[in-house]
FIKOLZA-1660 file (N, C-alpha, C; in steps of 0.1 Angstrom, whole numbers, plus 5000, padded with zeros to 4 digits):
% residues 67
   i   px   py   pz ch aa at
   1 7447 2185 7803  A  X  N
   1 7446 2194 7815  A  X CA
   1 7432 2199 7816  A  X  C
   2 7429 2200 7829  A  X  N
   2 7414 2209 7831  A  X CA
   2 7415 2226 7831  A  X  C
   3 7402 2225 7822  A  X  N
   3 7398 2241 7817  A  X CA
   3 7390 2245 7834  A  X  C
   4 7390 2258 7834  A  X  N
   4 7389 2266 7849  A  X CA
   4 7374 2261 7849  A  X  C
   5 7365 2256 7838  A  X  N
   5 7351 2254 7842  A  X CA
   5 7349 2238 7843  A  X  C
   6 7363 2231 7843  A  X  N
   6 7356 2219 7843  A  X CA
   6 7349 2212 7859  A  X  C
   7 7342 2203 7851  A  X  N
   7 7333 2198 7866  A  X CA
   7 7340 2182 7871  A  X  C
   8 7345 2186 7884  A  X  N
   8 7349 2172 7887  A  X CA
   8 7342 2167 7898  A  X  C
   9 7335 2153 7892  A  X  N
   9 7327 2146 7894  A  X CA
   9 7324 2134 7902  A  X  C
  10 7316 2122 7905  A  X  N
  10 7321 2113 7912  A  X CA
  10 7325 2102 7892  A  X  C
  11 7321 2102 7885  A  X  N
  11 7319 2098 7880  A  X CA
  11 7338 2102 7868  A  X  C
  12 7340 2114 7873  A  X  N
  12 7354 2115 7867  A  X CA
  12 7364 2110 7877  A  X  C
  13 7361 2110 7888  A  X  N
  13 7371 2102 7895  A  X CA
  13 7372 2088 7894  A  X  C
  14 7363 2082 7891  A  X  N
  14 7361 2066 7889  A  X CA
  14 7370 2064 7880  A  X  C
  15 7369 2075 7866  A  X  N
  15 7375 2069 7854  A  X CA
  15 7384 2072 7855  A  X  C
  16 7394 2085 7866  A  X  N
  16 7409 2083 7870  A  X CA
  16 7410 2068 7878  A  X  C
  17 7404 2062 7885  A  X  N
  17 7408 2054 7890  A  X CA
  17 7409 2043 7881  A  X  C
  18 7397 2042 7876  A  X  N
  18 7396 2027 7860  A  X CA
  18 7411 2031 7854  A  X  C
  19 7417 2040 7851  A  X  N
  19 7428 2043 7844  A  X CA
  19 7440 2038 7854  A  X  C
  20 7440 2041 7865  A  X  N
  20 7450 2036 7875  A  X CA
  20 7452 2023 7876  A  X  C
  21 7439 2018 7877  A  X  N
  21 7441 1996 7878  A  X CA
  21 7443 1997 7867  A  X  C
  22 7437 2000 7855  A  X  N
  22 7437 1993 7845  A  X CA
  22 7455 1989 7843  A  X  C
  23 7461 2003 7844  A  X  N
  23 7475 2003 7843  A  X CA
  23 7483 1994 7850  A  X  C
  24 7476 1996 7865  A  X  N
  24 7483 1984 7878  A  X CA
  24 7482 1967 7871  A  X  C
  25 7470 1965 7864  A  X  N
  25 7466 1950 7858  A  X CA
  25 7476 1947 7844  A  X  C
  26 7477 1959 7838  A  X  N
  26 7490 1956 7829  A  X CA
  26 7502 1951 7832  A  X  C
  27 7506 1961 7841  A  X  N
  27 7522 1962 7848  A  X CA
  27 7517 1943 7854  A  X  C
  28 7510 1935 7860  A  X  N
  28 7510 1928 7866  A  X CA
  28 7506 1926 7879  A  X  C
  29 7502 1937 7886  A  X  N
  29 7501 1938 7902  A  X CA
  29 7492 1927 7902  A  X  C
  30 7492 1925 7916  A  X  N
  30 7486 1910 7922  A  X CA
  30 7471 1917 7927  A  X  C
  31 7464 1913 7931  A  X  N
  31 7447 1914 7931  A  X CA
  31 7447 1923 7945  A  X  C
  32 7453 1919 7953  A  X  N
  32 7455 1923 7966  A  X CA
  32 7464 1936 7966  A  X  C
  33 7467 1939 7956  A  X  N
  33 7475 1951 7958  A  X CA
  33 7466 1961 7953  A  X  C
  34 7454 1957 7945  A  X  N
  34 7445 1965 7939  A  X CA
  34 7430 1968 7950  A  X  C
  35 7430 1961 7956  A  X  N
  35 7419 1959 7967  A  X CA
  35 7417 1978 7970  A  X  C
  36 7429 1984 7973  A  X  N
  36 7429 1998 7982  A  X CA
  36 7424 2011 7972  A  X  C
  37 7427 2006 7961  A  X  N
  37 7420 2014 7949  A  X CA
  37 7405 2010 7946  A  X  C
  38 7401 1996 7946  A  X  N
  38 7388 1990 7945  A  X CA
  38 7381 1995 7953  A  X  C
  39 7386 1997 7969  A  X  N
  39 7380 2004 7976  A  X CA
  39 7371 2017 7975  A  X  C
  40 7386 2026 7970  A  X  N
  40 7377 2041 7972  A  X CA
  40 7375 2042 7960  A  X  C
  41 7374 2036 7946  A  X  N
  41 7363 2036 7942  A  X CA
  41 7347 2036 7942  A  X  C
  42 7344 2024 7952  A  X  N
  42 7337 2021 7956  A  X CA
  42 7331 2033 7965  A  X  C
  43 7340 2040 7974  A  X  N
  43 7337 2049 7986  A  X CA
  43 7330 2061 7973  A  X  C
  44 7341 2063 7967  A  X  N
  44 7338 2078 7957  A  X CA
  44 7327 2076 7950  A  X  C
  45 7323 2063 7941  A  X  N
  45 7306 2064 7937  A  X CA
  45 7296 2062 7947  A  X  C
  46 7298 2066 7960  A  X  N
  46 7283 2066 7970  A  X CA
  46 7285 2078 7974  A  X  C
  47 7292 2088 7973  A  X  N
  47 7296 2099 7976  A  X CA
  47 7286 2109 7961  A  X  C
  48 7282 2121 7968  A  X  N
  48 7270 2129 7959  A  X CA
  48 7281 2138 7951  A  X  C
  49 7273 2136 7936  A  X  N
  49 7285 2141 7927  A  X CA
  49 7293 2156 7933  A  X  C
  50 7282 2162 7935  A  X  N
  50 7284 2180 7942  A  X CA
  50 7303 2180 7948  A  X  C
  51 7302 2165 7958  A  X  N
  51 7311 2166 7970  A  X CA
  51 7326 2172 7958  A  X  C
  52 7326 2165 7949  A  X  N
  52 7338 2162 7943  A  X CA
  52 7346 2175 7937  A  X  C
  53 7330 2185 7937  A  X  N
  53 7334 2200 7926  A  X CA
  53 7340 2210 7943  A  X  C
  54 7342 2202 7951  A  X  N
  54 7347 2212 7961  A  X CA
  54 7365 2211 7957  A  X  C
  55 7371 2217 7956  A  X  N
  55 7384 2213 7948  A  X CA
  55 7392 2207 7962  A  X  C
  56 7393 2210 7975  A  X  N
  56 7401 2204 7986  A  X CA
  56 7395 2188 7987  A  X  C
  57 7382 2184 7984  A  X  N
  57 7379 2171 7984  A  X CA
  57 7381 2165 7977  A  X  C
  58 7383 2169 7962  A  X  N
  58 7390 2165 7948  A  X CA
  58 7402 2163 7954  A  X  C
  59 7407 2170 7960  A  X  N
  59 7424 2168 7959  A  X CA
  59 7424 2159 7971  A  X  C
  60 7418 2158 7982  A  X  N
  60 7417 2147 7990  A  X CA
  60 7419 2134 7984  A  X  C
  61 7410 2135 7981  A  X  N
  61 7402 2120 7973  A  X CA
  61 7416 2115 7964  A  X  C
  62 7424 2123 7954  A  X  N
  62 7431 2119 7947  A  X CA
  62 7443 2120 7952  A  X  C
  63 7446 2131 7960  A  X  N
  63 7462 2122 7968  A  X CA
  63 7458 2104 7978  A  X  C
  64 7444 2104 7984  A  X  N
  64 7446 2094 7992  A  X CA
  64 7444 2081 7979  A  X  C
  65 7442 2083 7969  A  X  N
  65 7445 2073 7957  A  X CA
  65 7461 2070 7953  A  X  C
  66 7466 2082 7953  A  X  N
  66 7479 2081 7948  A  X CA
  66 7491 2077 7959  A  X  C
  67 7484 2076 7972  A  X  N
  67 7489 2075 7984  A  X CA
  67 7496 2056 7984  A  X  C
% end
């Protein structure tokens, strides 16, 4: 769990995401099913670290992952 001072980052969101395929590539998922996560990876490292410590863009960012 996060302590009230932690900093979320573009660079901690990536590694939720690396943690998300990585799991999806275990389980088997097909390449094309991973595309939509490859994506906003992609979106979230061009994005300026700052954006991520706003906590409603964090939580953006991660429901439209988990979506």
């Amino acid at each position: 769990m996060l302590g009230p001072n932690a900093v979320l980052d573009a660079a901690w969101f990536s590694e939720l995401l690396d943690l998300m395929l990585d799991d999806f590539r275990a389980a088997g998922a097909p390449r094309r099913a991973l595309l939509p996560l490859e994506r906003l990876r992609v979106e979230g490292a061009a994005r300026d670290g700052a954006w991520f410590n706003e906590a409603s863009h964090f939580r953006e960012a991660t429901e439209h992952a988990l979506a």
